[in-house]
C-alpha positions as CSV (number, residue, x, y, z in Angstrom):
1,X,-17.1,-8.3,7.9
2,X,-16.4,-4.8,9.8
3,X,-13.2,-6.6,11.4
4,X,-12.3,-7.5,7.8
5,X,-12.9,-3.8,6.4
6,X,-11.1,-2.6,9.6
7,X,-7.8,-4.8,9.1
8,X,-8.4,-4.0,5.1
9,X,-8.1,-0.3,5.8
10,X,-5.3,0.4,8.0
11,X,-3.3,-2.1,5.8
12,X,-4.2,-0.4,3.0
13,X,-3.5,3.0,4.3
14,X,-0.3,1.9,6.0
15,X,1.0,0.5,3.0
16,X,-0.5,3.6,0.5
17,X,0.2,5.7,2.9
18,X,-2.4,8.5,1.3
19,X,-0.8,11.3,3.0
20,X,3.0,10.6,2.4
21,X,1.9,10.3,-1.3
22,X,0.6,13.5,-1.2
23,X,3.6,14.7,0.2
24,X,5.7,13.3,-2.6
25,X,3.0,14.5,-5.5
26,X,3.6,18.1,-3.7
27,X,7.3,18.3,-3.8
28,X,7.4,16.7,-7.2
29,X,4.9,19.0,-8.9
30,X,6.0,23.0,-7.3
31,X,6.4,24.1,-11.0
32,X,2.8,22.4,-12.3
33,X,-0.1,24.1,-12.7
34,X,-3.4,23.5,-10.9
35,X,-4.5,21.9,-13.9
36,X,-1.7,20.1,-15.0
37,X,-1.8,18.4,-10.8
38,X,-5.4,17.4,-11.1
39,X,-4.4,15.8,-14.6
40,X,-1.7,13.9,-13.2
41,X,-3.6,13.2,-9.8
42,X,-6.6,11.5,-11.3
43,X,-4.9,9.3,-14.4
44,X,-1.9,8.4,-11.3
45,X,-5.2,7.2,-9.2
46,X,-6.7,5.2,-12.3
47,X,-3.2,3.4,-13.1
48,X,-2.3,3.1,-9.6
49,X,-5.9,1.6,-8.4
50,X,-6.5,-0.6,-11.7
51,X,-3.0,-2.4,-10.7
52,X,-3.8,-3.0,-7.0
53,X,-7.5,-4.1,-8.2
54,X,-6.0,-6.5,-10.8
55,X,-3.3,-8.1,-8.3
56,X,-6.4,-8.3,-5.6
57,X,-8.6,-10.0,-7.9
58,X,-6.1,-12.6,-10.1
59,X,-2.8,-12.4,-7.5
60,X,-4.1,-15.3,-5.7
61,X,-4.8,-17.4,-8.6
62,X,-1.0,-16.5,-9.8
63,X,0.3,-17.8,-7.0
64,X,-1.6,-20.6,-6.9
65,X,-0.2,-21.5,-10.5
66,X,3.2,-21.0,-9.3
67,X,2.3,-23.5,-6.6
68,X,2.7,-20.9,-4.1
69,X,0.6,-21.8,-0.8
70,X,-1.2,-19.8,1.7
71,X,0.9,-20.2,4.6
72,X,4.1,-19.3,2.4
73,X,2.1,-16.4,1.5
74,X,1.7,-15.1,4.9
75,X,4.7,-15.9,5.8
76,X,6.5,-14.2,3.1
77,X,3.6,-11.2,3.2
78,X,4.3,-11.0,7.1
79,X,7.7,-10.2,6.6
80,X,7.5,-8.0,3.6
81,X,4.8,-5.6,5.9
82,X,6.7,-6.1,9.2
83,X,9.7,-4.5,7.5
84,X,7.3,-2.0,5.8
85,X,6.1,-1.0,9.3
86,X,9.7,-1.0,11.0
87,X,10.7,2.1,8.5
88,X,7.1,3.7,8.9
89,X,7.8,3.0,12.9
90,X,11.3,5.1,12.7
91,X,10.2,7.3,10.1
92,X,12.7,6.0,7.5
93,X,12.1,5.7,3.4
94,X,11.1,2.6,2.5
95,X,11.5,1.0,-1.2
96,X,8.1,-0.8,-0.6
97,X,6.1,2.5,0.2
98,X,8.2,5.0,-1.5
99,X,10.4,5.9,-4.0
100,X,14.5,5.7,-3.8
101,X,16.7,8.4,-4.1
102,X,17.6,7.2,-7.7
103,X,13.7,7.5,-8.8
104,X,13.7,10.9,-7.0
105,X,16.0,12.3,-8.8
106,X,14.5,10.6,-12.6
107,X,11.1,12.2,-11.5
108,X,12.5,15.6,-10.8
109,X,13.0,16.4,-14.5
110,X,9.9,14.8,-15.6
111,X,7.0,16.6,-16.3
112,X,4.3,14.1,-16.2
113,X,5.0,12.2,-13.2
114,X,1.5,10.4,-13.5
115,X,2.3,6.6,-14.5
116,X,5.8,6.9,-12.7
117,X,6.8,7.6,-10.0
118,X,2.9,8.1,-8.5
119,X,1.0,5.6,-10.0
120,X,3.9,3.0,-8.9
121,X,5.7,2.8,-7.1
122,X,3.8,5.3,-5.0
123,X,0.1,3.8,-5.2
124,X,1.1,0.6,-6.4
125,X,4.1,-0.1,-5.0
126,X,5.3,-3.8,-3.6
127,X,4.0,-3.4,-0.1
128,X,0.5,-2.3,-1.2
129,X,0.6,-5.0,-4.2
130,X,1.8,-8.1,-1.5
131,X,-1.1,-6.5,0.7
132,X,-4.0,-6.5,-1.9
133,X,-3.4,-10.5,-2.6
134,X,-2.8,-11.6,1.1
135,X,-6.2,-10.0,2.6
136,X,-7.8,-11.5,-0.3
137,X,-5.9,-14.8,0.1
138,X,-7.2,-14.0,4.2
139,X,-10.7,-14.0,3.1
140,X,-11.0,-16.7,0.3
141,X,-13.9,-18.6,0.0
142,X,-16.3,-15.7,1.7
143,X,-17.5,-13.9,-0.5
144,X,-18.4,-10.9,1.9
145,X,-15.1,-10.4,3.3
146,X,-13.5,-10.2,-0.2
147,X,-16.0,-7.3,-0.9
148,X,-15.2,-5.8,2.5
149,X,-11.4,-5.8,1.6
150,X,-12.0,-4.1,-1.9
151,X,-14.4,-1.8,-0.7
152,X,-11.7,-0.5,2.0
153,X,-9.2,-0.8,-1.3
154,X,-11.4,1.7,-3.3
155,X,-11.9,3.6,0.0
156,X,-8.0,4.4,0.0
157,X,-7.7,5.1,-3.6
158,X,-10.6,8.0,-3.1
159,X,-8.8,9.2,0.0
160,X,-5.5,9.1,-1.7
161,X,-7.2,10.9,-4.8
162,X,-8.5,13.7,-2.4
163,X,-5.7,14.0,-0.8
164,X,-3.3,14.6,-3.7
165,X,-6.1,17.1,-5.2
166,X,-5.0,19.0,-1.8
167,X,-1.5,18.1,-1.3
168,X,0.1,21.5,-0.9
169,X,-2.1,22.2,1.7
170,X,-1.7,19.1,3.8
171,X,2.1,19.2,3.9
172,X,2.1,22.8,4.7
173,X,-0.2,22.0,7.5
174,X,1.0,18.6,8.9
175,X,4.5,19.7,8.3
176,X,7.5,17.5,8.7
177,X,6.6,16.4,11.9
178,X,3.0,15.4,11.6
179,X,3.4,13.0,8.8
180,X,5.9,11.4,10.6
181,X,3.3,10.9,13.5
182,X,1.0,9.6,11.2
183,X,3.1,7.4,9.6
184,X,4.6,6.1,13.2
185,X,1.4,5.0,14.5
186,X,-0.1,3.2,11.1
187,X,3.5,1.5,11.3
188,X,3.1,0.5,14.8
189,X,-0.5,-0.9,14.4
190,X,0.9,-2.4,10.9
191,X,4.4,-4.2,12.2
192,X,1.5,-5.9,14.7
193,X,-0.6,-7.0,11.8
194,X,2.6,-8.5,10.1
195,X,3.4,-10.4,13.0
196,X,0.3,-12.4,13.2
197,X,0.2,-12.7,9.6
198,X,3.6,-14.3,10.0
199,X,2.7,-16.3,13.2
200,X,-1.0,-17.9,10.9
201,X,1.3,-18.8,8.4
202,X,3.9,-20.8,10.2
203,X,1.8,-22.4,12.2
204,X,-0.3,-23.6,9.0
205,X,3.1,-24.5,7.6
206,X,4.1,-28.3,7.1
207,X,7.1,-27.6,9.8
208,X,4.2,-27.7,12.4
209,X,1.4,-29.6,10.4
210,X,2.9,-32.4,8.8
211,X,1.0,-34.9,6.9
212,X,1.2,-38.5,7.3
């Protein structure tokens, strides 16, 4: 279970990436006022971490009626997070973590910036989504490790949440360069993760398990 919760955790916060969003929610809200962030932070938290609950509890199930198999998923959801962790790895924006230039701009004149661009695709973006239904894919069947992964899920969303609630003061004090060290080494340990997710689910493929 404490390996479980440990994987569960790092992908989660590789792939939420609690401190990059903060640094977004900063930039986005320099004209807000305290009240107006704290507003924005928590309903962003509650749309962002309903999502990711509802794809971690019924994803699986989805993609089981689309006849989508556990090895495809890992294979596809090791190569969704290796590439997550590549751009984390050389500090480069990432459409599965982050938003686009395009969005950027669209949320710069909004003034509620709750339900886009933070709740997704900041919280709930593709990487995170992908994430939530392979670790619970990962621990089907055991009931414990499926509470481990949700209880490192809800342990990210509260982290996230306290970090947006002090956003200006974390970018001024990381800076630049210390969110990209941050986000370097979560990418390193999560491009590793991917890989073995992608290496389970080829060999649990039909290419190397074929059935007579």
């Amino acid at each position: 279970m404490l390996e479980t919760a440990i994987i569960a955790f790092t992908t989660f916060f590789a792939t939420i990436g609690p401190i990059d969003v903060a640094a977004i929610f900063a930039a986005l809200t320099v004209n807000s006022t305290a009240a107006q962030r704290r507003r924005m932070a928590l309903r962003g938290i509650l749309l962002g971490g309903g999502i990711l609950l509802i794809f971690a509890l019924f994803g699986e199930r989805l993609l089981s009626t689309l006849g989508i198999t556990l090895p495809a998923l890992r294979t596809a959801g090791g190569i969704l997070l290796l590439l997550i962790g590549i751009d984390m790895v050389f500090a480069r924006s990432s459409g599965g973590t982050s938003t686009t230039a395009d969005e950027n701009q669209e949320a710069s004149g909004k003034e509620d910036i709750s339900v886009f661009p933070l709740a997704t695709p900041l919280i709930a973006g593709p990487g995170a989504m992908g994430a939530a239904i392979l670790l619970m894919a990962e621990a089907s069947g055991n009931h414990t490790q499926q509470l481990a992964v949700i209880g490192s899920l809800l342990a990210i969303i509260l982290l996230t949440y306290l970090a947006l609630l002090g956003a200006t003061q974390i970018q001024k004090l990381l800076g630049v360069t210390g969110l990209h060290v941050i986000s370097r080494i979560f990418g390193v340990l999560l491009s590793a993760l991917a890989v073995q997710f992608l290496f389970d689910g080829i060999a649990a493929s039909p290419l190397f398990s074929p059935t007579n």
